[in-house]
Each structure stands twice: as C-alpha cells, then as structure tokens.
N, C-alpha and C positions, 0 to 999 in steps of 0.2 A: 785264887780259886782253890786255893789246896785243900782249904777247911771244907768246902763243899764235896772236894772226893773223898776225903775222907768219911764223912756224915753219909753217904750213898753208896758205900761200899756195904756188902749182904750177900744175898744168895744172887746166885746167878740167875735163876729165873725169874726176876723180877725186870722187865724192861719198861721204858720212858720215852716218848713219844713228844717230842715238841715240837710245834711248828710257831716261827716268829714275823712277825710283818705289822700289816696294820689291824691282821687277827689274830689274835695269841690265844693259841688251845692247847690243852696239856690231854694227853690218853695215858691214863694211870693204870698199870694192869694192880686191879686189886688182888692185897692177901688177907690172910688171919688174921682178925685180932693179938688171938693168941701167940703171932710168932714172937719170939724173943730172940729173934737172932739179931738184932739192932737196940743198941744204945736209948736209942731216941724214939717217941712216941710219933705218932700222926702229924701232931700240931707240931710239934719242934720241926718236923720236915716241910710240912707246909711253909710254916716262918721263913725256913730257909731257901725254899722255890722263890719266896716276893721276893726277896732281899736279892737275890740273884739276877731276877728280873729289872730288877728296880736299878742295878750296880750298869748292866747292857743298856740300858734306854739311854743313861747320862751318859756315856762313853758314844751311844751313835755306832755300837758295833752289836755284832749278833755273834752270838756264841760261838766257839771256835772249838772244834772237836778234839777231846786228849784221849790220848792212847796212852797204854799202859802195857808195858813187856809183861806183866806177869800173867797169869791166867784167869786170877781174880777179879783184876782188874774191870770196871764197867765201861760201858760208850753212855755217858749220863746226857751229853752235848747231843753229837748229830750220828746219828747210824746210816747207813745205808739207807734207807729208806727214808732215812729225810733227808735226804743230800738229793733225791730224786725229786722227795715232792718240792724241795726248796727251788728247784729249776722250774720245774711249771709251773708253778709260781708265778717266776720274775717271767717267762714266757708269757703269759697268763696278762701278766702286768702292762707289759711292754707293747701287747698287742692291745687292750685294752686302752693305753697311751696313748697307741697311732691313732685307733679308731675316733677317739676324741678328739685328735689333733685337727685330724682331714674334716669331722664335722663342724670344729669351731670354724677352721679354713673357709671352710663350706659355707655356711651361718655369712661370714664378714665376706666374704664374694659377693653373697647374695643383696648384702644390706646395702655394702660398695655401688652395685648395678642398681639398685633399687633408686638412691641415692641421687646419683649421677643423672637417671631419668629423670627421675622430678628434676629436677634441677636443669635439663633439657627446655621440657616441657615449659617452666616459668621464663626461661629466654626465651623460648618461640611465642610464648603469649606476650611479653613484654615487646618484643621487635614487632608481634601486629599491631599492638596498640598503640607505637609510636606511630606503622605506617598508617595507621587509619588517622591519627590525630594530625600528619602532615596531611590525608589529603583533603580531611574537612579545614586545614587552613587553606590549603590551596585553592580550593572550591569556593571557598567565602572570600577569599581575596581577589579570584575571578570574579565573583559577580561581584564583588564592588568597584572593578576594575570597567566591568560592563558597562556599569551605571553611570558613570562619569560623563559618559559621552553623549547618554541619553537625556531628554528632559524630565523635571521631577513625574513622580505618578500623579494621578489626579483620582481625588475621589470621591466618588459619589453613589447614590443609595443602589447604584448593580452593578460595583464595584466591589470585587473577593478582597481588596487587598485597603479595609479601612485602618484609619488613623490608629496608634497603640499608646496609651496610656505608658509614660515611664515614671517607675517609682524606684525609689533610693533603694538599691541593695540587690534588688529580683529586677528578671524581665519577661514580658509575656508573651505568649507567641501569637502570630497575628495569623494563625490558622485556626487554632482550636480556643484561642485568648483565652488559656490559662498561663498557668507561671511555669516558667522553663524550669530552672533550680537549678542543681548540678547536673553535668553531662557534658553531651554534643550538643551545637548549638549552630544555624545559619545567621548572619547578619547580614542580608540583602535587604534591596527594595526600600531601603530606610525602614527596618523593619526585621525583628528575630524570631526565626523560626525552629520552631523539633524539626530535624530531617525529615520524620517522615510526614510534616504537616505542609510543608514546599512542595506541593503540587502541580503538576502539566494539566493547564488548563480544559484540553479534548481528549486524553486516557484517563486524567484521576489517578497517576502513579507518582511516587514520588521521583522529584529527578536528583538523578545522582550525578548526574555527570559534571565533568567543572564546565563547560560549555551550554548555555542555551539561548533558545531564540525567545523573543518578546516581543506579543502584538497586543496595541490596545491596553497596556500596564498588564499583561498578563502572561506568564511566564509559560513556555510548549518545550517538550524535548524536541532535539533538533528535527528528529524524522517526523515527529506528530506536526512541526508547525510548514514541513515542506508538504506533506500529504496535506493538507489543507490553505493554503496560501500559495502553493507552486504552483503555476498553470502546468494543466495537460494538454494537452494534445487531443482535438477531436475525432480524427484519423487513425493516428497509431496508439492514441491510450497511455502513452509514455508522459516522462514531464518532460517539458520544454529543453532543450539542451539552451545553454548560455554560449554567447559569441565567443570571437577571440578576444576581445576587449570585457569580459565578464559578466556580459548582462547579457539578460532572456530576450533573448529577439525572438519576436513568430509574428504571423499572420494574423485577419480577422476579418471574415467577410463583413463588409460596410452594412452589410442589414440582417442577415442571420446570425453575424455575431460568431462566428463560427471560427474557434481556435483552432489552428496547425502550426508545425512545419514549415521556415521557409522552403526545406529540401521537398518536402511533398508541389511542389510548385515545378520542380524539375525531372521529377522521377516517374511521369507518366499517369498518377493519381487522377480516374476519370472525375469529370461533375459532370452533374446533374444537366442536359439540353435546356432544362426548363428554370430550375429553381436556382443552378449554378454551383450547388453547394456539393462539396468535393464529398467521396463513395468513402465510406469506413470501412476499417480491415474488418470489423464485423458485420457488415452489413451487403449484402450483394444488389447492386440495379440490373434494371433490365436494360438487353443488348436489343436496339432498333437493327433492323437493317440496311441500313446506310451507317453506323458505324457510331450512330448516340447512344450518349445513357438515360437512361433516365429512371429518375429514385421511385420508390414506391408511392409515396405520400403523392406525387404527380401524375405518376399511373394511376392513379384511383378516379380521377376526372381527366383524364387524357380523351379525345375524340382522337379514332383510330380510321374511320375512310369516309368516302363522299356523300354518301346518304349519312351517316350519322349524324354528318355537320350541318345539314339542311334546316333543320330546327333555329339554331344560331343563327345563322342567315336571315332568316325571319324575322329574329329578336331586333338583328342589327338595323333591317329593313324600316322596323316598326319604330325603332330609336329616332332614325332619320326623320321620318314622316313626324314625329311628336318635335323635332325641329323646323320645321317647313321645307326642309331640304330634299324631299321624295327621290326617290330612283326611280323614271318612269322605265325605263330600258329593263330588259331581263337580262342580264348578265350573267354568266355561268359561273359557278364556284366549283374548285374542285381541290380536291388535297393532292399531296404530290410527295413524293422520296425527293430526299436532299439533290441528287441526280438528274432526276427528271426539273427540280427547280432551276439549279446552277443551267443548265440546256437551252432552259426558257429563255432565263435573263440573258445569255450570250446573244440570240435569234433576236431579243427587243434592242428596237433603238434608241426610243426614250425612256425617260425615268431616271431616279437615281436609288442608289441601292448603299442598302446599309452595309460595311463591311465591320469584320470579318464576316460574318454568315447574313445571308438574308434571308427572313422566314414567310417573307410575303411578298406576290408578285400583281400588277395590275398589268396586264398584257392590252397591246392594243394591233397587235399583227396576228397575220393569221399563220398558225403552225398549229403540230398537231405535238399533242400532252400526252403521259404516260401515268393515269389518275389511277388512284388506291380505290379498289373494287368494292371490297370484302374484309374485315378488319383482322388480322391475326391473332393466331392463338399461340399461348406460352408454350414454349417446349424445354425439351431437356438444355440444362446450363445457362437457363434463364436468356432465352433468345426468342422472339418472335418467329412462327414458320406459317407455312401451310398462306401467305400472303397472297393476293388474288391483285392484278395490276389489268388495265385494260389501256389501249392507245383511245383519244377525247380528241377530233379533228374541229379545231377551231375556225372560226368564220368571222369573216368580220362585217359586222351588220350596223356596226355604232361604231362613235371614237374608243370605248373599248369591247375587246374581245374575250376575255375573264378574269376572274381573280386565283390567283393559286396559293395556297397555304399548305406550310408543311403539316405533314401527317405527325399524330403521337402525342401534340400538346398538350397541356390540360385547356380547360374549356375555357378560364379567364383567359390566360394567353392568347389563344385562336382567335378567342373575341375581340379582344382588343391592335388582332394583328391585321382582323377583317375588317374592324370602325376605319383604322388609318386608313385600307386598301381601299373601303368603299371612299371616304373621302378624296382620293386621288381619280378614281370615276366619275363622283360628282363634279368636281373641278371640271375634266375634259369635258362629258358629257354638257355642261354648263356652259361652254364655251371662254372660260379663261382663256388667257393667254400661256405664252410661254414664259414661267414663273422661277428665282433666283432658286437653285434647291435650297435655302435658307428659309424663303419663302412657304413654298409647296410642301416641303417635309417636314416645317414647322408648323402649320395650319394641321395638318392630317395627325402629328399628334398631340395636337389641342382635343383635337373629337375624341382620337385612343382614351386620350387621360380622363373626358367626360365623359364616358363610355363605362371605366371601371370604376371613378367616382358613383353611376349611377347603382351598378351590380353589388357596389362593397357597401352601400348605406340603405340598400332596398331591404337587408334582410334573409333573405331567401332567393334562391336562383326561382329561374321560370318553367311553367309547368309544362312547357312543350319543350322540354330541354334535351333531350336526347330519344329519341323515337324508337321503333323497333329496332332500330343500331343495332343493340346487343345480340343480336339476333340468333339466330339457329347455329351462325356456322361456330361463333363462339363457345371453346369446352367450358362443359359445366366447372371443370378444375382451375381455369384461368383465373385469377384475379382479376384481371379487366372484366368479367362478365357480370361482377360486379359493380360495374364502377357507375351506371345508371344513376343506382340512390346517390350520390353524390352531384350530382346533376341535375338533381330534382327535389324539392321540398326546401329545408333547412340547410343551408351549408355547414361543414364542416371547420372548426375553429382553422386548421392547417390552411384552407382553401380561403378560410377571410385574408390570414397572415400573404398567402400567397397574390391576392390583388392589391393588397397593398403592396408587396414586394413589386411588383408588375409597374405598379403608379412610380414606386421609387426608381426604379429604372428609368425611366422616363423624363421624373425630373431632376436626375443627376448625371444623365447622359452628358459626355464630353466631348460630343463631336459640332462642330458648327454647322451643319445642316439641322442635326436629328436635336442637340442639346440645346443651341444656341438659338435655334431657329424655335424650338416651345417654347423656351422663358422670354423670345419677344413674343411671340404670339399671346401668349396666356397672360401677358399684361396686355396688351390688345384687347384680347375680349375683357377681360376683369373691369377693363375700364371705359372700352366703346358696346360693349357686345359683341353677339358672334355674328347679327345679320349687317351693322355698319362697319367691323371689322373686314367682312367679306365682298364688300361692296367699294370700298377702299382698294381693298387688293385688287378687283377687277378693273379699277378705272388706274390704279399708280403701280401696280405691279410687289406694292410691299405693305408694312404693316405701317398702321396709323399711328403717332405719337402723342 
C-alpha cells in the first residue's frame, strides 16, 4: 500500500471519506482544476481508488487505517468519522440479522403448527372412516346373522322388499332399484341396500342401528315395532310388562276383549256392576250408593227407581202373554239398594240365589222392603245424592209376594233379570212342584235368554219404555236426565253390544244351577218346545231328553 500513500500525499485540506460493506461510497471533497500541487491528474487517481478497492475485495479484508508520525501525513483509510459510522453499521447489520432471524423462526413455527394440524386432522378423518366402515360391517353382519334363523321372505305384488336382478360387476338396490356403485352398501334380506334406502316400515326413517325387529318380511326399528305390536294395557295405557319366564302375560275380558294387567286384578281396580269391564285411569264411573260402579255407557240406559221401571214390567208382562203364559195375579215390582236386597233374601225361605251377588229377588213371604222412591241426581265426585227410599209392607195374597230388582241397571239387564224373576212366579203361581235348582234356575233363564233374543233382533227398544221417570226431580246437569232417548226409538250401537254381552253371560255361565241348568234346558225347548218342555217338568220334575 506504500505506492498508494505516496500518490495521496498533497495539501492538507483535502479529505476522503469511505465507507466499505455491501455499499461502497466514496465523499470526495472537490478541488481545482488548476491545482498542481500533485503529480497525478484526476484519472490516474481514480485508477488508483479501483485497483485499491479491487486488492480489499480478494483479501476479504477492509482497509486498515495508517498513521503517519509526520504532520503531512493523510488518514487516506479510516478517520474518525468512519470508524463511527463503521460501527452503526455492523450495529445496523446485526440487528437487521436478528430481525430476520426471529421472522424466518417465526415463518417455520408457523408452517411446523400448520403442518402438524392438517396432518391431525387427516388421522381424525381416517380413524372415522375406519369406525364407520367396521360398523356398517357389523350391522350387515347382524342382519345376516338375523336372517338365518328366520324363514326366507316371500313375495308378492304389496310386498316393499321384491326380487333384485343380479348382474356381473354392479348391484342394485332393492329400495330405490338403481345401481349401488361404490361406497356403503347393506346386504340383508337377500338383498342390497344404500343405507339410506333400508327403511322402518311405520316411521320411513332409515335404520341404523345393528339390531331390529321384523314383521310380515318387513323391517321396524326396535321402538317403532314395540309401539305397534306390543300389547297395552287398557287400564294403565302402559305396555304390558313380560313374566318372570319372559313373556307378556295379561288378561282379557272373554267378550269385551279388554286388555290389562294381571296386577290390576289385585290392586283394587273398580268394574263396571253392569258391563263388568274394569274403570280406566282416564276415565272416571259413577259411585251408586251401595258401593257399585257403574261406567258411563251403562249410565245412559240404567232405570234409576220404581215408577221408572213400571213401563218394562209391562213389556215383560206382554212378552208373557204373546207365550200363553199370562200373569193373572198383580205382583208388586219394586227396585231395591243392594242392602235392602241381601235383607230380603236372608227373611226368604225358598229360592236359590245366584252367588256372589244377586240382582233379583222373587219373594214369597211377607216382610216389609226399603224401595227406591225417586231416582238420584249426580253430585260432586261423581256420586249419586239427594236419593229418596220409602219402607213397601208386603202381603201375602198369592204364592208370591213381589219381585225386587236392584236399582241402577241398564234397561236390558233389568229386563232380562225381571223375564227370569217373572218366570220363577209363573212356576209357583202355576202350581209346580218343588223343582232341582238345576231345574227351576235353568228354565227361568231359558225365558231371560228369550227375552233378550227378542229386544236384540226387534231393532229398536219399545215406545213405552221409560215414562215420566226422568222427571222433575232429576237436574237438568245429570247425565241420567238424559238417558230417556236411549230407552226409546233406535238403540244405541253400545246398548246392541251390551244384550248380547247380557245373552253371553248366560250362556257361558259356569255354575250348575244357573249354567248347566240353561244348556239342558235350551236343548229342551230347541228340541221339544217350551209348552212340552214345561209340561214335562210338571209331571217328572226335569227336563225331557
């Protein structure tokens, strides 16, 4: 570098300004032209700045500043003032550096987390769609697992689940019978379904579950085929509960058909006095006073006291007579509380009497009765009140002294419980003998049964069928105060169902007086008639064969 101080040596007031890095700038304080105080022109100096520049680059070193003891001497390298800006500079640099550093840092963090998510994300999707794809094998393995046990389907033109066309390669689905393709797929039922074209026969949703039931070749989810195929419960509205052995045990009344609860059998559940059929927890009867229920449908033609029932009497009277079997005697009829009945029967000495209850009495002694005056009006909590009862002192003027029938019944019942009662009058008054109860309870309800044969295939009840009965003291708010029209014109479908109900009673009776005693009787008449049938019984004491 000597030849370079040399060549730079001149006035003192000339200074050079270089700053070196990746910007290289020179601050030349200009002079004159004209100075001659140097050797060397402009260009020969320039020359010698590159060459100097150019000697630094290949070395990898930056100028190093010479000092000079004399006074002439320049700072051509670094002065003071660039030994300053040379540090802010690398200052300058350095931070410039970091800042890069932390953002590229920054930058590969960011891309790292970005990364690693997706890549989350593709195991979480991959791990569902394996577990989806084990449970549509599960599910498809169930119902073929189902199937095995069952018989094939069968089918025919209102059947969903027709035969399916198989062709080489594809298969179609026997929902929509187009072609499955790729995907999900069900193979039940000998037959491949899209998911969602495997339908529950009573929602229309598809079933997803590996488990279901099948009626009829037809596929239900389990809860859709229990709500339609479980029995309920008439009573409590619930389903049936299953044994201890697993199966649905319940009840069913022999003629109304009526599903419960064996527990409703135990647990106090009222029926009906009349119709028998046991009180729904939504439905409330009405409370007699003597301690019966009785349902509404039988409330509507129930005969409630003794004038009401005198119409019927009549009817029964005039039944008779169209048999030749007349009543000449006037006989009293009168209604009675369950009370005043049981009273009766204890005071009689003959007869026999139907148990548990008996709802009709032929008296032939003289005592005195406690008969329904006045017929009752509903009150609060669905009870009868306001009831009117009078003492009836009996006489005895014939072999019998009256007939008593309970109060409250419908109008076919009472009928048919007064045909029997008159026939056990006719008998005495006839002068029968003393008859096998097998006999006597069997004949009386041959006439009951031909009594409501008569009423159930006339059509319509009779038009003297319930009389001013209903009368004044009945509130206008009572449903009874109604129950007239029912007793008069057209019957009501309820009130046909109910005499035949009446008739079935009668002839499914299991007791050997009341049951055993009508099915010989009733082949009896079927086969002799009812005037040599009864002509028979008075000369042999029993039925003909």
């Amino acid at each position: 570098m000597g030849w370079l101080t040399k060549i730079l040596k001149g006035s003192s007031r000339r200074h050079y300004h270089a700053r070196y890095g990746d910007d290289r700038t020179w601050d030349e304080r200009r002079y004159s032209a004209d100075d001659d105080s140097s050797g060397f022109d402009n260009e020969e100096i320039d020359r010698a700045i590159a060459l100097s520049l150019v000697e630094v680059d290949q070395k990898g070193k930056k100028v190093i500043e010479n000092e000079y003891d004399s006074e002439d001497d320049l700072q051509c390298i670094k002065s003071d003032d660039s030994d300053e800006d040379e540090l802010d500079e690398n200052e300058i640099r350095a931070i410039a550096q970091q800042e890069e550093d932390e953002r590229r840092a920054k930058a590969q963090q960011e891309e790292d987390e970005r990364r690693a998510k997706a890549q989350q994300e593709e195991d979480e999707r991959r791990a569902r769609a394996r577990a989806q794809l084990e449970e549509d094998e599960q599910l498809a393995k169930a119902i073929q697992d189902s199937l095995r046990v069952n018989s094939p389907p069968r089918y025919d033109s209102g059947n969903i689940f027709q035969p399916f066309p198989f062709f080489s390669g594809y298969r179609i689905c026997a929902g929509c019978n187009t072609e499955i393709g790729h995907g999900r797929y069900l193979s039940c039922m000998e037959a491949f379904w899209h998911p969602e074209c495997f339908r529950c026969h009573s929602c229309n949703l598809p079933i997803t579950d590996v488990e279901f039931s099948m009626s009829g070749n037809r596929p239900y989810h389990k809860h859709c085929y229990k709500e339609q195929h479980h029995p309920k419960c008439d009573i409590c509205q619930n389903f049936i509960p299953t044994n201890s052995a697993g199966f649905i045990e319940y009840r069913a009344h022999p003629f109304w058909l009526q599903k419960y609860c064996p527990s409703h059998e135990r647990d106090g559940t009222p029926r009906c006095c009349s119709c028998e059929r046991m009180e729904p927890r939504d439905t409330k009867y009405l409370s007699l006073d003597d301690g019966r229920k009785l349902c509404l449908e039988c409330l509507d033609s129930a005969i409630m006291d003794t004038h009401e029932c005198q119409p019927l009497y009549l009817e029964i009277q005039e039944f008779y007579e169209g048999l030749n079997m007349k009543v000449e005697q006037q006989v009293p009829l009168l209604l009675v509380e369950r009370q005043a009945l049981n009273e009766a029967m204890e005071g009689e000495k003959n007869g026999h009497h139907h148990l548990p209850e008996t709802r009709g009495l032929c008296l032939s002694e003289e005592q005195t009765v406690t008969t329904v005056l006045r017929r009752p009006r509903i009150g609060a909590g669905y009870r009868l009140i306001d009831m009117i009862t009078e003492p009836y002192r009996l006489i005895r003027r014939c072999e019998v002294t009256a007939i008593l029938i309970l109060y409250g019944l419908p109008r076919l019942l009472t009928g048919s419980i007064l045909a029997h009662e008159m026939m056990h009058a006719w008998l005495r008054l006839k002068g029968y003998p003393n008859l096998r109860p097998d006999v006597e309870e069997g004949i009386c309800q041959v006439l009951a049964h031909m009594w409501l044969e008569s009423e159930i295939y006339s059509g319509s009840g009779s038009d003297v069928a319930s009389s001013s009965s209903s009368s004044a003291s009945s509130s206008s708010s009572s449903p009874s105060s109604s129950s007239t029209s029912s007793k008069k014109g057209k019957r009501s479908d309820f009130e046909k169902d109910l005499g035949k109900f009446f008739k079935h009673q009668i002839e499914s009776d299991t007791s050997s007086a009341y049951g055993d005693g009508f099915r010989e009787g009733s082949k009896a008449v079927n086969k002799y008639g009812l005037r040599r049938t009864l002509d028979h019984i008075q000369m042999t004491g029993s039925f003909p064969y």
